[in-house]
MOPAC internal coordinates of N, CA, C and O (Angstrom, degrees):
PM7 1SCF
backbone

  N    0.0000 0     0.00 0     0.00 0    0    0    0
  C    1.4520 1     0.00 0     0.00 0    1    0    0
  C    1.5170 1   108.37 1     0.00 0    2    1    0
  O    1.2310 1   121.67 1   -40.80 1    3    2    1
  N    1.4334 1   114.40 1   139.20 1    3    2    1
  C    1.5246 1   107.06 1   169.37 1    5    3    2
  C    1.6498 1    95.04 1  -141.98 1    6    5    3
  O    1.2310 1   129.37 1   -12.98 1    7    6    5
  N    1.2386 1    99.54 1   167.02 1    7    6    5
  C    1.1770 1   127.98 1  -154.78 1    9    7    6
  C    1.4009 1   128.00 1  -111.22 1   10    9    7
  O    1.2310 1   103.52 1   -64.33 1   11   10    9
  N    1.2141 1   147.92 1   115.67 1   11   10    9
  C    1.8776 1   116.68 1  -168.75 1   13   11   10
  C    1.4437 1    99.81 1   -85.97 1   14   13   11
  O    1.2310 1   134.73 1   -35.84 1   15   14   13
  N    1.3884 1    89.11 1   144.16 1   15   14   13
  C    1.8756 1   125.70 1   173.92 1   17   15   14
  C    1.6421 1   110.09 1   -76.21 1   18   17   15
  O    1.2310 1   106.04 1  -129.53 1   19   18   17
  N    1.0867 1   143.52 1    50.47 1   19   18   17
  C    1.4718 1   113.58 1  -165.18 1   21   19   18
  C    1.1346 1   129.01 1   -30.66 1   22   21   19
  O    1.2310 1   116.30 1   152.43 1   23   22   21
  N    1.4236 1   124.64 1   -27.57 1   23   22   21
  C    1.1324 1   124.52 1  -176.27 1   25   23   22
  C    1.6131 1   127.42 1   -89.36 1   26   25   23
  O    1.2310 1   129.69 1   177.58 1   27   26   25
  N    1.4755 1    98.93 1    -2.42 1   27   26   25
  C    2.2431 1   127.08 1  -164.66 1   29   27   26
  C    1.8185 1    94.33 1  -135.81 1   30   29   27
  O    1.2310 1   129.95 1   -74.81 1   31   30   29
  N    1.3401 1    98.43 1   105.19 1   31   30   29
  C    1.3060 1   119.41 1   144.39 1   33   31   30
  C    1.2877 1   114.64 1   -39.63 1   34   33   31
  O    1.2310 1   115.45 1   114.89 1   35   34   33
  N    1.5771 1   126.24 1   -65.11 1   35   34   33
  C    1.2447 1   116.80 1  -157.39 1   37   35   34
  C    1.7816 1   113.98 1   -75.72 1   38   37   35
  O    1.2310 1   126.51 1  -168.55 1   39   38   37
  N    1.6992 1   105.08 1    11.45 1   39   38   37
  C    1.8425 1   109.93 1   165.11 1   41   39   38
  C    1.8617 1   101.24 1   -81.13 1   42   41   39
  O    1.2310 1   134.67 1   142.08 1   43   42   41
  N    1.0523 1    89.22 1   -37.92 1   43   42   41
  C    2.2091 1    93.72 1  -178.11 1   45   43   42
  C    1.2436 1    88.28 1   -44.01 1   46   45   43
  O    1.2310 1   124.51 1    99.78 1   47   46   45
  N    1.5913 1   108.94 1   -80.22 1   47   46   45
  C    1.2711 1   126.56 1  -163.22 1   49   47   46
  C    1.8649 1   124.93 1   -33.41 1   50   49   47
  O    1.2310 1   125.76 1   130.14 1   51   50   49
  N    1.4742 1   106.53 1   -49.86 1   51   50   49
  C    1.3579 1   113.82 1   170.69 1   53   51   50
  C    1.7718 1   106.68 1   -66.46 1   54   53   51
  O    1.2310 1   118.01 1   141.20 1   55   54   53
  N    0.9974 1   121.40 1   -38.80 1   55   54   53
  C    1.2617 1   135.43 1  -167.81 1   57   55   54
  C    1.9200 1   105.15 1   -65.69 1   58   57   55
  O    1.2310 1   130.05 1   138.13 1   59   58   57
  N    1.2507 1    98.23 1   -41.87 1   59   58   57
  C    1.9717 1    91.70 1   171.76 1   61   59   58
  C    1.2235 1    83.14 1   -98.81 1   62   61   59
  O    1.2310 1    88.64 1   144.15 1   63   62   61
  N    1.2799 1   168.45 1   -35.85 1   63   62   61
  C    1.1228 1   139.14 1  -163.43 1   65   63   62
  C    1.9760 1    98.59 1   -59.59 1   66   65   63
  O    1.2310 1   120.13 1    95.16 1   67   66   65
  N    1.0386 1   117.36 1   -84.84 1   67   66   65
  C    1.3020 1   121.50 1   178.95 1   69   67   66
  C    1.6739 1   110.22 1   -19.58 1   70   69   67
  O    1.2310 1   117.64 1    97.54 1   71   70   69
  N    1.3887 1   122.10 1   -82.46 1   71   70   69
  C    1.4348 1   124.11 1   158.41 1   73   71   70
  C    1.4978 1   110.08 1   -18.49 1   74   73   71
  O    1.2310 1   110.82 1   128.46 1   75   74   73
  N    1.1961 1   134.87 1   -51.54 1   75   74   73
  C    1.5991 1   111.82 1   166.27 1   77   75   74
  C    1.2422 1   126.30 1   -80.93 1   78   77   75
  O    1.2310 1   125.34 1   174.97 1   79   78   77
  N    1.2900 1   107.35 1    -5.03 1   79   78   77
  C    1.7490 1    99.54 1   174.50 1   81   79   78
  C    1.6740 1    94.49 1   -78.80 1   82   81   79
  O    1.2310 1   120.76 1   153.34 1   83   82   81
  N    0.8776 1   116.15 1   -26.66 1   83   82   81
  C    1.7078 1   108.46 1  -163.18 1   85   83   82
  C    1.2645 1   101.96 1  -108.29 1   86   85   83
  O    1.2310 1   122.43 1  -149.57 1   87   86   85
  N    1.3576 1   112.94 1    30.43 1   87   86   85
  C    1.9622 1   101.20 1   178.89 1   89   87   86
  C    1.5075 1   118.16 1   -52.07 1   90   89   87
  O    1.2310 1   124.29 1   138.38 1   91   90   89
  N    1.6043 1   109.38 1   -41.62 1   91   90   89
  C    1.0725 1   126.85 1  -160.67 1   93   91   90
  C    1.5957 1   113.02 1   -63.00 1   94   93   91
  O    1.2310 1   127.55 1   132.83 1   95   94   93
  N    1.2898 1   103.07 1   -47.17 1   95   94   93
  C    1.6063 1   129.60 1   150.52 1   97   95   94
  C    1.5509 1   118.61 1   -25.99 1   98   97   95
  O    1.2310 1   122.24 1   106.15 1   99   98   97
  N    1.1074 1   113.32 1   -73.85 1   99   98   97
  C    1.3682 1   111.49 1   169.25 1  101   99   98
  C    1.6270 1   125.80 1   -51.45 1  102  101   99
  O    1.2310 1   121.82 1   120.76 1  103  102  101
  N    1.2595 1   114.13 1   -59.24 1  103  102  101
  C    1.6690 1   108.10 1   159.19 1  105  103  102
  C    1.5258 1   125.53 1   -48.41 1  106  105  103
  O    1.2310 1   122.69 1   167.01 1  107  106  105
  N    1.4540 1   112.45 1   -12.99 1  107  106  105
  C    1.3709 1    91.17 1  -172.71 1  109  107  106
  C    2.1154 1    96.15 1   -98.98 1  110  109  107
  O    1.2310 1   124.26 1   172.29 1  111  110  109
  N    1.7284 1   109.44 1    -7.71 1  111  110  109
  C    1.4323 1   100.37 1  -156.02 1  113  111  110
  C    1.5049 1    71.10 1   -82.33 1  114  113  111
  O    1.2310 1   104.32 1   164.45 1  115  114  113
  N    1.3396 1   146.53 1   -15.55 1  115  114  113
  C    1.6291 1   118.71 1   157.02 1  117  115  114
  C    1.3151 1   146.57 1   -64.14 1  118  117  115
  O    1.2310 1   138.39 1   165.48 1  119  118  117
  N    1.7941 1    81.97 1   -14.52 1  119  118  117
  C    1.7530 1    76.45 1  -178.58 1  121  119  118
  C    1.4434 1   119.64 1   -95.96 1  122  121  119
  O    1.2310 1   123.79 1   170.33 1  123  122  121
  N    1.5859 1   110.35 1    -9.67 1  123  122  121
  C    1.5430 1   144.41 1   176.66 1  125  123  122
  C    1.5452 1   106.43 1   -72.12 1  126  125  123
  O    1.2310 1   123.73 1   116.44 1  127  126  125
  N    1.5118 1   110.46 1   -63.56 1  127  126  125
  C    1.5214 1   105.18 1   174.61 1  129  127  126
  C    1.4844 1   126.10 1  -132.81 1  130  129  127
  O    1.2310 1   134.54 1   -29.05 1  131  130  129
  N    1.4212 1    89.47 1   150.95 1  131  130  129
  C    1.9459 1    94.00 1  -155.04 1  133  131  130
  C    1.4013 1    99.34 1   -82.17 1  134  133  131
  O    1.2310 1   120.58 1   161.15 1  135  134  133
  N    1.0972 1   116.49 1   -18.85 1  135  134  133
  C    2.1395 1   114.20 1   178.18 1  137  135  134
  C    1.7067 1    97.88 1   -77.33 1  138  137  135
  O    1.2310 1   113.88 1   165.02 1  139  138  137
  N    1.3651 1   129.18 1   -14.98 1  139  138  137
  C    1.2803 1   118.25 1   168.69 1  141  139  138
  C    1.5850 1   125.22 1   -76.24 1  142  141  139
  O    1.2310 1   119.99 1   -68.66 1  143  142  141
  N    1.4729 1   117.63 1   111.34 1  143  142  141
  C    1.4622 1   100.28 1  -145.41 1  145  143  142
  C    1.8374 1    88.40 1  -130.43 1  146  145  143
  O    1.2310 1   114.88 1  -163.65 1  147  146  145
  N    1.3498 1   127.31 1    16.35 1  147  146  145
  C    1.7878 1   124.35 1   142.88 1  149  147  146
  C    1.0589 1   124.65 1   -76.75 1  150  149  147
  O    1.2310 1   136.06 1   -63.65 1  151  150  149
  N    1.4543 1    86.52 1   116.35 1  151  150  149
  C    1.8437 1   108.53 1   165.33 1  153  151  150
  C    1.1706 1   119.68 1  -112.52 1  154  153  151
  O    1.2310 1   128.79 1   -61.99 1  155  154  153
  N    1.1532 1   100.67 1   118.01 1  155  154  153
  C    2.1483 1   104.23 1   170.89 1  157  155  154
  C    1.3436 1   104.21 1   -95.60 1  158  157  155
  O    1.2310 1   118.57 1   -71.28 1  159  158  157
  N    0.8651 1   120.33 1   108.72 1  159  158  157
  C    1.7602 1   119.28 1   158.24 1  161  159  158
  C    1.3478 1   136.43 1   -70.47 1  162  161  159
  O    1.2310 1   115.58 1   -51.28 1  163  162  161
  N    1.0008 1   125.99 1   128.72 1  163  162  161
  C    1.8576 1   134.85 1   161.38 1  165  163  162
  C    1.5591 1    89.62 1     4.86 1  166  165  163
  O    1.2310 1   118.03 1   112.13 1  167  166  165
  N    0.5372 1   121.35 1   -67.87 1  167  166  165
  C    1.8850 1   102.73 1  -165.26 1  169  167  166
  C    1.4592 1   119.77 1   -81.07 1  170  169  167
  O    1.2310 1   122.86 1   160.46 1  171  170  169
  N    1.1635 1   112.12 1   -19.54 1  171  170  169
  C    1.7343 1   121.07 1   161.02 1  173  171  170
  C    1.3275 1   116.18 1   -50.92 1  174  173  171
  O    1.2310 1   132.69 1   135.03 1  175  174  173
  N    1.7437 1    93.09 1   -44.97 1  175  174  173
  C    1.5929 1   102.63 1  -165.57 1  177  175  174
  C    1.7073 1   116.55 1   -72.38 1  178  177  175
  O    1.2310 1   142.06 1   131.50 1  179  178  177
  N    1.1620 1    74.76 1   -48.50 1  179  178  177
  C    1.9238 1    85.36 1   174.94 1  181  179  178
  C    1.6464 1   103.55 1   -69.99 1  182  181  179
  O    1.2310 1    98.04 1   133.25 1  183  182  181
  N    1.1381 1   156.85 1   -46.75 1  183  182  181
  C    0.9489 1   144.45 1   143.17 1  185  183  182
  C    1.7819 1   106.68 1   -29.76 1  186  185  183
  O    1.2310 1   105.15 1    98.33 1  187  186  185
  N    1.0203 1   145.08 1   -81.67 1  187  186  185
  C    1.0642 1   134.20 1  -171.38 1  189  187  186
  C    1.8591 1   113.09 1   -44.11 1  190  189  187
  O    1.2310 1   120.85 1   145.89 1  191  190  189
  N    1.2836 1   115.97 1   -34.11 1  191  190  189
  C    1.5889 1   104.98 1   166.83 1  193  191  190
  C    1.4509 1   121.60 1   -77.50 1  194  193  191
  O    1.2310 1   117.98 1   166.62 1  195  194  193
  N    1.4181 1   121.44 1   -13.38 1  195  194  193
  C    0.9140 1   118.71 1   177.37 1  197  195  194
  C    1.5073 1   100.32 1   -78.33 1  198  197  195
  O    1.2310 1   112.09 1   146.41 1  199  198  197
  N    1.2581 1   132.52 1   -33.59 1  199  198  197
  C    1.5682 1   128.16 1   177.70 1  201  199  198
  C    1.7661 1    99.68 1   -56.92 1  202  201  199
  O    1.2310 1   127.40 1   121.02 1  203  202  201
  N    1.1379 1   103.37 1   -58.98 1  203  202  201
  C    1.1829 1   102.50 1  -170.99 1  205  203  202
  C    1.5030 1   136.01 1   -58.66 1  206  205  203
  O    1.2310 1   121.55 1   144.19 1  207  206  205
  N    1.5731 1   114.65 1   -35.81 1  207  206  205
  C    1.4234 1   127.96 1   150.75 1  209  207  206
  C    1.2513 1   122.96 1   -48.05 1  210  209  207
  O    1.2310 1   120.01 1   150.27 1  211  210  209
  N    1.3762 1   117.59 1   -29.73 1  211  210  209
  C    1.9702 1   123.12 1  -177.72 1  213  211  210
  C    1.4927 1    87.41 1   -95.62 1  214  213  211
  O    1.2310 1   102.21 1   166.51 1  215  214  213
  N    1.4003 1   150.14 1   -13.49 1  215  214  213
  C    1.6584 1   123.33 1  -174.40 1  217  215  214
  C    1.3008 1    82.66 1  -130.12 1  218  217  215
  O    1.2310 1   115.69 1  -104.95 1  219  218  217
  N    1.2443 1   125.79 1    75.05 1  219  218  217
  C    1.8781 1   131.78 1   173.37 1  221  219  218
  C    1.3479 1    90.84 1  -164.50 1  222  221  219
  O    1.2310 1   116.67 1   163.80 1  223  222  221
  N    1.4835 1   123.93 1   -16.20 1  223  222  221
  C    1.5166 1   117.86 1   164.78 1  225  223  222
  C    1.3836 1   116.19 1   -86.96 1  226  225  223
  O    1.2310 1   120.59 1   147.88 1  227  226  225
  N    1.3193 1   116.47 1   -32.12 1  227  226  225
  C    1.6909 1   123.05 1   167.01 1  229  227  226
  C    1.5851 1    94.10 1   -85.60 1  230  229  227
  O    1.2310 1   104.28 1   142.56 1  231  230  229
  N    1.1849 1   146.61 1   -37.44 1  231  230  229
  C    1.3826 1   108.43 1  -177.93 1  233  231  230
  C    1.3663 1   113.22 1   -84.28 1  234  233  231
  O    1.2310 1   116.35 1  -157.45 1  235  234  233
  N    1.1554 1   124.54 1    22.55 1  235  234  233
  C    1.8138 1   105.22 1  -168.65 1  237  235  234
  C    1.7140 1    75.14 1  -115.66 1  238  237  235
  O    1.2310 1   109.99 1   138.07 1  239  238  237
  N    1.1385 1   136.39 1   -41.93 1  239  238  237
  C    1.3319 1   146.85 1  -170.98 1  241  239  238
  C    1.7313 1   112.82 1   -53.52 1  242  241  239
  O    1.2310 1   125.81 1   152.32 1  243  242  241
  N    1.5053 1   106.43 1   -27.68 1  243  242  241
  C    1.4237 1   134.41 1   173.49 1  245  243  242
  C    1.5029 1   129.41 1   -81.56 1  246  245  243
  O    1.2310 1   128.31 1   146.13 1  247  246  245
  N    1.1041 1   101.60 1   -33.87 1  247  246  245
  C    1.5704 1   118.65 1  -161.54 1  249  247  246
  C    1.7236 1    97.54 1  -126.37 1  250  249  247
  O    1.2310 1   120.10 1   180.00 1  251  250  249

């Protein structure tokens, strides 16, 4: 589990990193249970890698 930093980029950063390893994860805890009611859509997602590709150049640059 991680957590956001307000003040540390590189918590965002871990934070969609994880969220895309488990995309797949999330679509399926919808199709499993009906009280689960987040949906990210195709354009969230790709928006969300694009966050993540621009703060994976400052975190690899960091760490």
């Amino acid at each position: 589990l991680c957590l956001d930093v307000p003040a540390r980029w590189n918590s965002t950063f871990l934070i969609f990193d994880l969220a895309l390893q488990y995309k797949e994860a999330f679509g399926r805890f919808q199709e499993l249970d009906r009280h689960y009611h987040l949906t990210t859509t195709k354009d969230e997602w790709k928006k969300n890698t694009i966050v993540h590709n621009s703060l994976k150049i400052f975190y690899d640059a960091t760490n």
